[in-house]
N, C-alpha and C positions, 0 to 999 in steps of 0.2 A: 759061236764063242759065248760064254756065260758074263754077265753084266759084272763089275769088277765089284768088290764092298765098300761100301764108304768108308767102313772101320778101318779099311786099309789105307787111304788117304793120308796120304802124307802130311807130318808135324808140319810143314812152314805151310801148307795150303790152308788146312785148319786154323793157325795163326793170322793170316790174312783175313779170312771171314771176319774171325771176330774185332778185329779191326776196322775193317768195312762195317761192321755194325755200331760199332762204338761212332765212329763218324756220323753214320746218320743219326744216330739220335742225339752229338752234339748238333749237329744242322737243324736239325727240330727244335731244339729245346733252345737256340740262338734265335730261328724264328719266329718264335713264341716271344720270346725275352722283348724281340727287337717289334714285335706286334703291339706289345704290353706297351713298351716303353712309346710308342708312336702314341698308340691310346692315352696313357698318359699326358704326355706333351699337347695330343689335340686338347683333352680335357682341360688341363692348366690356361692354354690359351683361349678356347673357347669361356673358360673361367674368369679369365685377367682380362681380356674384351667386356665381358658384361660386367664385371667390375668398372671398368674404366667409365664406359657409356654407364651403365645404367647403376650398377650395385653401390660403390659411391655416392650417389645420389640417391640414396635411397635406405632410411630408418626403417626400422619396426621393433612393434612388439606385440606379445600377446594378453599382455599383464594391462589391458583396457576395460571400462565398462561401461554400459550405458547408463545413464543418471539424465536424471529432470530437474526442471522447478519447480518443486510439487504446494500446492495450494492447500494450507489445512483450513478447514469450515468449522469455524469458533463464532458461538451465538454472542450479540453484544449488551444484551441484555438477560439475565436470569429469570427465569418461568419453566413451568410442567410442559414437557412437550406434548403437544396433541397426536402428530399427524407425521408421520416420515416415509418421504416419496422415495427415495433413493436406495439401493441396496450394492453392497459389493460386487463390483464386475460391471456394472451398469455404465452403458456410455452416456454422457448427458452433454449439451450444450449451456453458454455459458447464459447468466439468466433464469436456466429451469429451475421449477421450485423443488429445494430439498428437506426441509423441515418448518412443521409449523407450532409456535407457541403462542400457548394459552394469552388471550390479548385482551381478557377481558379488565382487569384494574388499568392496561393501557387505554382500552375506550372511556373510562371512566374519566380518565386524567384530562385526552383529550376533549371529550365535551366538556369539563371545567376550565379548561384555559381555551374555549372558543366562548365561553360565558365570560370569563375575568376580559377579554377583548370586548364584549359588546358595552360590558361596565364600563369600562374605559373609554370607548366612544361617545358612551350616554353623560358620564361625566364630563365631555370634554364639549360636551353641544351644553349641560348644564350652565358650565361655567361661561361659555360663551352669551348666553341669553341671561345670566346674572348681571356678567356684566353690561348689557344694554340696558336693564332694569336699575342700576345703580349707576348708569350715569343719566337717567332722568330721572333718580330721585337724588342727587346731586345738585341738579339745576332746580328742583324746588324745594331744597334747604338753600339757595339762594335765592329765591323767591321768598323765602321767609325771612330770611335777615332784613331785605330789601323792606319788608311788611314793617318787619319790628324797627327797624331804624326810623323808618317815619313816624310810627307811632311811638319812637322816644323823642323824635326833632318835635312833633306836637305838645308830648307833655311838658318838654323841658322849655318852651315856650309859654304855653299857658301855665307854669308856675313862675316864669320871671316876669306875665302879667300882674297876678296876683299879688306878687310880691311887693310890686309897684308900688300898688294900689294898697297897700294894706296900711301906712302912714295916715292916707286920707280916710282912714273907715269905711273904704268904700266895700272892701272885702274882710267877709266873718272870718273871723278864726278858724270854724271846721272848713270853710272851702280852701283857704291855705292848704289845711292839716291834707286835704282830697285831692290836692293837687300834687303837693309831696310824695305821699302812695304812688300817684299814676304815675310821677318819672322815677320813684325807683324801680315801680313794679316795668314798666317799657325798658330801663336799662338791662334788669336783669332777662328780659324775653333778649334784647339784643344781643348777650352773652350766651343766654344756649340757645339761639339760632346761629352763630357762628361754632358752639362746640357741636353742634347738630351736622353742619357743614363739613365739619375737621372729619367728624368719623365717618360722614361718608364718601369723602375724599378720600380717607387711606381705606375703607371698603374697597372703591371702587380700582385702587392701585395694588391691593389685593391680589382681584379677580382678573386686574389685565393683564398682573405679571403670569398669571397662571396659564394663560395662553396667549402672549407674547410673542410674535414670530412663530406661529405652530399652526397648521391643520389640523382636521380631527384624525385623520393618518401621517403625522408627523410627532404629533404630544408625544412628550416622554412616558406619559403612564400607557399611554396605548402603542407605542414601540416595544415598551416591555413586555404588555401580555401578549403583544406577536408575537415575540421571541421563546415568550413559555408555549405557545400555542403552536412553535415550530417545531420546540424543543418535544412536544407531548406526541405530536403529528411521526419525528424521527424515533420514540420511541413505538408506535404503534407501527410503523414499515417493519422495525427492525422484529419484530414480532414475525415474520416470514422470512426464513433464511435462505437465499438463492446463492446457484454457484458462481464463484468469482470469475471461474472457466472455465472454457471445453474439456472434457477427456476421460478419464475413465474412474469411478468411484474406487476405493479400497479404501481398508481401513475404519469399517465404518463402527464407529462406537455408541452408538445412542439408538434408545427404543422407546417406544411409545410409553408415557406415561413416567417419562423420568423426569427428573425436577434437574436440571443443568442449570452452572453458574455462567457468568459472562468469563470470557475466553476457553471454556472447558474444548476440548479437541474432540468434535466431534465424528469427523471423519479426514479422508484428503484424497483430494482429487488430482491426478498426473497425467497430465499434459501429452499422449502418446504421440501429437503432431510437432512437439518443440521438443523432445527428448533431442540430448548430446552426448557424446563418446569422452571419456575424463579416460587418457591416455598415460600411463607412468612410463615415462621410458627414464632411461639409465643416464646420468648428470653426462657423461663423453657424450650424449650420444645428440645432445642439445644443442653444440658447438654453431651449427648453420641453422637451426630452424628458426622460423621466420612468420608471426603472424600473418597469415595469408594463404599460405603456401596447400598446396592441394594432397588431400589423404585419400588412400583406398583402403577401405574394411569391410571386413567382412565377420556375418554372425557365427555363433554355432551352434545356434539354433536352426539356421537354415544351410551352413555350411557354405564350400567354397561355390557353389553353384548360383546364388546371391552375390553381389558386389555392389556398396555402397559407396557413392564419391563425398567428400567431406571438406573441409575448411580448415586450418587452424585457426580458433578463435583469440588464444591469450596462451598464458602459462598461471599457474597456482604462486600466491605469495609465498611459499616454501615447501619443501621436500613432502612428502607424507610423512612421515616420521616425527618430523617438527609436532608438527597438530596434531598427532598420537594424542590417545588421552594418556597413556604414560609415556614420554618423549621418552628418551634415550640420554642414556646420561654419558656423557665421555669423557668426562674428568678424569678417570681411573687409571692406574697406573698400568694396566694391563688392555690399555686399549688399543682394539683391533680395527682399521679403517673398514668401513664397509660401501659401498657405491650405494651412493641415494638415489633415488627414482622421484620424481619431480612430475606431476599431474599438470596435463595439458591438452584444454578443453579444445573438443573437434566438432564443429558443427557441419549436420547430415543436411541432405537436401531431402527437404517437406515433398517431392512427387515423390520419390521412393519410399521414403515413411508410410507414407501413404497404400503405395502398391505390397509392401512388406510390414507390418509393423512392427517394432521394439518392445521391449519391456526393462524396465529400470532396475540392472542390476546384473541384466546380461552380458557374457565374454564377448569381446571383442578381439580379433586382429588388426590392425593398424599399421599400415607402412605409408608413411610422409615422405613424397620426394621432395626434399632440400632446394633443388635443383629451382625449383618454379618460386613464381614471386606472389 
């Protein structure tokens, strides 16, 4: 018997198939739907779990940078520079010498105020030994009053002899007249042996107030030429300029043979062991953070393969914005709120710095758990 044709197949059989077809591919396309949908839901809750435990607790942003305390090297005295050790890029320790200036009118200064000090010493032992010379010639201007007082008590005696005796004729006219002379001439020795006295009494009051209370390293004139002799000494140091600290030169402005003023900005030096993270994140997003609190960043420079643990140090006295050199003006009548971002400093830990290093200026990412104290 010949196989029957399908074309021959009956309308309602026909109708069945394709109903049977239509079925399964709703069956399919429900459990696809009903796949999705599980998929989904796990996502959500795997979602809403890490929210809950960890996302919550947990800030970030990418809008961070590295920044230092950077060190600029300003001479504090003006002179030609000679001599420049340091070059950009160069790591130096703190102390190494970086420039040197011409110190020669500094040597000059300093041997003149190591001279004006020995002056002052010399003066101060002068007047020292003046005055033990003026207080024994003190005591023999009273050794000489002493002298003349007796030789006026003599004169004035042997003229109230004479005088006596001059009634009985015993005594001539001229020895009177000779005896007269010798007590005025004795009175007036009496008189400048006592102004002989006077001046060298206030001579000698002088020369003691001058070193009074004072050593020859105590005198005021010789306290002062140490002071210039300090002052000449800190100028002639300041004639080599060393670094204030560790880290890496840039910046470097000065070349041999320049004539620089005191504070000119000669170079600066950044700190790549003390560098910190200045993190902006968004004013909501500041609600729990918490000086203290523990950060994880990373560079991109080195990518997520690096991981940096941090600190919160503080927070910025206001927005970025604020301290804009041209702030933001919102007076206006057409003013649009915008979300400030508020800078807040993240201190890295110095082994990792170490094992990786920063550069001032680099992206960061930064996410702060809230959570930790």
């Amino acid at each position: 018997m010949a196989d029957a044709d399908p074309s021959n197949k009956p309308a309602d059989a026909m109708a069945d198939d394709s109903d049977a077809a239509k079925d399964a591919r709703a069956q399919a396309r429900k459990l696809w739907l009903t796949r999705l949908a599980m998929v989904v839901a796990a996502g959500a809750l795997i979602w809403g779990i890490w929210y809950l435990l960890i996302g919550r607790n947990n800030i970030s942003t990418d809008n961070a940078y590295v920044n230092a305390e950077v060190a600029q090297v300003t001479p504090q005295m003006s002179g030609q520079v000679t001599q420049v050790l340091a070059s950009d890029t160069q790591t130096v320790k703190a102390g190494d010498l970086l420039v040197r200036i011409d110190d020669s009118n500094a040597v000059i200064a300093y041997e003149q105020a190591e001279a004006e000090l020995a002056r002052a010493r010399r003066m101060f032992r002068q007047s020292s030994a003046s005055t033990t010379a003026l207080s024994a010639q003190l005591e023999a201007r009273r050794a000489d009053i002493a002298r003349a007082e007796a030789d006026y008590e003599n004169a004035r005696i042997e003229l109230q002899r004479r005088q006596a005796l001059q009634p009985s004729g015993a005594v001539s006219g001229e020895e009177l007249s000779t005896a007269r002379r010798a007590f005025t001439a004795a009175r007036a020795m009496v008189a400048q042996a006592r102004s002989n006295q006077g001046a060298a009494a206030g001579e000698l009051a002088a020369s003691q107030a001058m070193i009074s209370g004072s050593t020859v390293e105590t005198d005021p004139m010789v306290l002062s030429a140490k002071a210039k002799l300090a002052a000449a000494k800190l100028d002639l140091v300041r004639t080599v300029i060393r670094a204030p600290i560790g880290g890496v030169v840039t910046r470097r402005q000065v070349q041999v043979g320049q004539r620089v003023a005191a504070g000119t900005s000669l170079m600066t030096i950044v700190p790549l062991d003390k560098v910190y993270v200045d993190a902006n994140f968004k004013e909501r997003q500041l609600r729990r953070v918490r000086p203290g609190q523990r950060a994880t960043l990373t560079a991109d420079i080195y990518g997520g393969s690096v991981e940096y643990t941090g600190r919160v140090v503080g927070f910025s006295g206001g927005t970025g914005a604020a301290f804009a050199l041209i702030p933001a003006q919102n007076a206006t009548g057409n003013w649009i709120k915008i979300v400030q971002r508020v800078p807040v400093r993240i201190e890295l830990d110095p082994k990792q710095l170490r094992e990786h290093p920063l550069r001032v200026g680099l992206s960061m990412d930064v996410e702060v758990d809230v959570s930790s104290n």
